[in-house]
N, C-alpha and C positions, 0 to 999 in steps of 0.2 A: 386108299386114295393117295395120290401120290403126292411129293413135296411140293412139286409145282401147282397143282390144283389146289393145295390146304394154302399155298400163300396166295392166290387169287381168292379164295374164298377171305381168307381174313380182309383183304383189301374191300372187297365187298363188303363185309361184317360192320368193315369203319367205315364205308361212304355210308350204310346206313344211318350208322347211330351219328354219325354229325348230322345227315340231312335232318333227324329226330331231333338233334340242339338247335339246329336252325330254323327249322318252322316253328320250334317252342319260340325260341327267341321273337321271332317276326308276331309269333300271335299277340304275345303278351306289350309289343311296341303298338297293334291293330287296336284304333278305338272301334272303329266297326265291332258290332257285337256279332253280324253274320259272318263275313269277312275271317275275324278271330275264332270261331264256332268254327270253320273249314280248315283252318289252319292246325288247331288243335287236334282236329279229326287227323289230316293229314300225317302229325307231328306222331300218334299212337299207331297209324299204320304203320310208320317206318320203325319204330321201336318192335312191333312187332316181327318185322320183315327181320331185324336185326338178332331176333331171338331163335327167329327159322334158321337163320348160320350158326348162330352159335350151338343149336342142338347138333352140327355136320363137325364144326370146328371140336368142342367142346370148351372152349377159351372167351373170356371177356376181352373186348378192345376200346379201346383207349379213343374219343372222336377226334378229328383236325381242328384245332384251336383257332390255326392259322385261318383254314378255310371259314369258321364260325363266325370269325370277327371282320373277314373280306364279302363275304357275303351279306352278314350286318350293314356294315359300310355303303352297300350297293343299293343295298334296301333305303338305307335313311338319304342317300343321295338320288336315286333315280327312281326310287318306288319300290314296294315287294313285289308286286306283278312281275317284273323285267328282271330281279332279283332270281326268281322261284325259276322266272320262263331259260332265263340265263344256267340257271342250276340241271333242271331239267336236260336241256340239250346237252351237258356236257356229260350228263349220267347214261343218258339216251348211247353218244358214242361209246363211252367203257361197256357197256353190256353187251357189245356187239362181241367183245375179247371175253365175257364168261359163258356165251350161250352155250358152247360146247361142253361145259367143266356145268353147265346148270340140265342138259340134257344126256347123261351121263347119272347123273342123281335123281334124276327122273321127276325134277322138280321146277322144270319150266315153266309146267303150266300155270302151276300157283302164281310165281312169280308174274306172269302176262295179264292173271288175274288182278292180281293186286296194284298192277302197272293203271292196269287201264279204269278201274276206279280211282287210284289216285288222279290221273288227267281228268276225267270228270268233272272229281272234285276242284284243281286248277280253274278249270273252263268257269265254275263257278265265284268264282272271285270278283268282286267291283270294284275297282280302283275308281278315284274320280280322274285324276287328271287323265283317265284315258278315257274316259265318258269326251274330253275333251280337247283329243287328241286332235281334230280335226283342225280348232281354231288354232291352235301350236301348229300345223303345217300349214297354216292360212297365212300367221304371222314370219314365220318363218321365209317361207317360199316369197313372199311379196319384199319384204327386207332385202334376201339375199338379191334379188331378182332385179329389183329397181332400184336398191342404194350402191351393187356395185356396179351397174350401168353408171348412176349418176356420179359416182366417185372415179370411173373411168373417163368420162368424159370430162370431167373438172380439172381430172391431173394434167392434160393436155392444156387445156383452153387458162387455166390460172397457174400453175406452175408453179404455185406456194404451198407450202405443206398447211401453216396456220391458216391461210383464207379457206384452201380445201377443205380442213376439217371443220373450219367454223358453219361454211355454206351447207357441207354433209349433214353436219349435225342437226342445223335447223332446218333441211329437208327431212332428214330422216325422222327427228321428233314431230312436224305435222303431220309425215306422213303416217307414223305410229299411231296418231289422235284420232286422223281421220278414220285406219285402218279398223280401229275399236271402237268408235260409234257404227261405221259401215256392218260390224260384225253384230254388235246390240242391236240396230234397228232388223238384222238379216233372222236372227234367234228366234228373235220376237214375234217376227213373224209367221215363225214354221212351228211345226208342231213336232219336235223334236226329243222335249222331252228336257234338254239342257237350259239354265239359268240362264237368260239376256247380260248380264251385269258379270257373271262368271264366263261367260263365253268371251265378253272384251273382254275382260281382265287379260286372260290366259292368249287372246292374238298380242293385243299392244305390249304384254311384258315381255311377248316372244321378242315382237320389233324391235321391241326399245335396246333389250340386251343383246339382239344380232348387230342393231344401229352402234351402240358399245363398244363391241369387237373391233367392228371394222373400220371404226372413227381413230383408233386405238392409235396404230403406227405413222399416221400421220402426226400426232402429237409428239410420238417419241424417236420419228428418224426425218434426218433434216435431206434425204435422194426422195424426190416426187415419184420417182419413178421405183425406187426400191419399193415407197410405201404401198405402190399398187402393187406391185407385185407380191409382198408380202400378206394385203387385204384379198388378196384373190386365191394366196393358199390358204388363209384362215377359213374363208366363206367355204375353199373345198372340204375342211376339215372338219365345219360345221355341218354340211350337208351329209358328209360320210358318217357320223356319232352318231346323228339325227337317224337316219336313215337304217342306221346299224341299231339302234333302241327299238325303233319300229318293227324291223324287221323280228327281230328278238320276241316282241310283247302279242305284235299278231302274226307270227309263223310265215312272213311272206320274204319274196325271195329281195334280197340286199341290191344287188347288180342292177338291176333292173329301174328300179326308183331312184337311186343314187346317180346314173348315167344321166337319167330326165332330169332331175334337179342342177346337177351340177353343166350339163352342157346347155343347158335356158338361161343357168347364172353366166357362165365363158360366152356364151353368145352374145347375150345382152351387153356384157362387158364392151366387147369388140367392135360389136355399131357402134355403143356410144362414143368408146373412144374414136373413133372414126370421127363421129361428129365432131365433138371436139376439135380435131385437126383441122376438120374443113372450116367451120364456124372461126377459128382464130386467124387461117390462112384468107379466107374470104372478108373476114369482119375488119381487120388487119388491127383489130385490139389490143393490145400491150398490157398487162398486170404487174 
């Protein structure tokens, strides 16, 4: 074999056995007993996988610490699902650079085998917050959609950063209240299979913490007009994470959802403020 295929094989040897500290790690953080049952499954096939290189290698290697405790990280902040789905797609592209140095060795197929039980095993997994993902894009999408229309149109018509944010706020908190009983009486109704009481939770806290964000720089810059401007990259910013987690968790395409989201939010923005202008020009009200 030659030096350059024994140093990609090592390199492969170690995403193994890290991905093997990583799903240990993740099972043993899983109170789910199924959940951690998959993961541990998981966690033995990659030690295994790791053992098929090193009978090619003949060398132990060492796992990424760095990547153990970044992937940890991603887990205890956004979930293991987006963690693993996150992990996965970036394993997904490096094997595209060994398939040549793995069919040469004549050991593809195992590998394709053992690829495609592991996703199986993935697909099998249940997170809850993504049992209730939908009300997080309910809350979300309504927030961005309607608080920075109303924050656009406020900056014009009142012109104060403190009235702005005080009025934003007590719009955006009703409208958080109403959005999470709307979402409990909606659950309750269908037969979905999801909690009434967990389903608001998960819209209003989306609201509440978008409403949050983008109360934020009104508070802390004294240009009305910087603030919207500022409140209108944050809302993009949050649409793009949003929307990039998503894409991530259910394999769909980023571009596409993020365009919809964020040009309903810059639209809506843009009438209001409009309104605004007219409504102060026409009303001839003074703040």
């Amino acid at each position: 074999m030659s030096t350059k295929h024994a140093e990609r094989l090592l390199i492969f040897q170690r995403n193994e056995i890290t991905e093997h500290h990583i799903y240990t790690h993740l099972a043993r953080r899983t109170k789910d007993a199924r959940n951690r049952g998959i993961l541990e499954k998981i966690a033995r096939d990659e030690l295994r996988h790791y053992q098929e290189w090193k009978l090619h290698t003949g060398r132990d290697v060492a796992p990424n610490r760095l990547a153990i405790f970044h992937y940890g990280l991603i887990a205890r902040l956004f979930g293991f699902t987006f963690a693993i789905k996150l992990m996965e797609s970036a394993e997904d592209k490096a094997q595209t650079e060994y398939r040549t140095v793995l069919e040469e060795l004549d050991i593809a197929h195992i590998i394709d085998d053992e690829d495609e039980h592991e996703q199986e095993l993935i697909d099998m997994l249940n997170e809850e917050r993504l049992q209730y993902v939908g009300s997080i894009v309910l809350g979300l999408n309504d927030a961005l959609v309607e608080l920075t229309g109303a924050l656009a149109g406020l900056t014009f018509a009142l012109q104060n950063t403190k009235l702005i944010a005080l009025t934003g706020t007590i719009t955006g908190l009703a409208a958080a209240l109403s959005m999470a009983v709307s979402e409990y009486l909606s659950t309750k109704t269908e037969d979905s299979g999801q909690h009434p009481v967990k389903a608001s939770i998960y819209t209003g806290t989306a609201y509440v913490l978008t409403v949050v964000t983008l109360i934020t720089p009104y508070l802390l810059i004294p240009s009305y007009y910087l603030c919207l401007a500022v409140t209108l990259t944050l809302a993009l910013m949050i649409v793009a994470f949003f929307n990039y987690y998503i894409s991530v968790v259910q394999e769909v395409s980023f571009r596409k959802r993020f365009m919809e989201m964020a040009g309903l939010s810059i639209g809506v923005s843009a009438i209001s403020f409009l309104i605004g202008v007219a409504l102060r020009k026409f009303t001839g009200i003074e703040v």
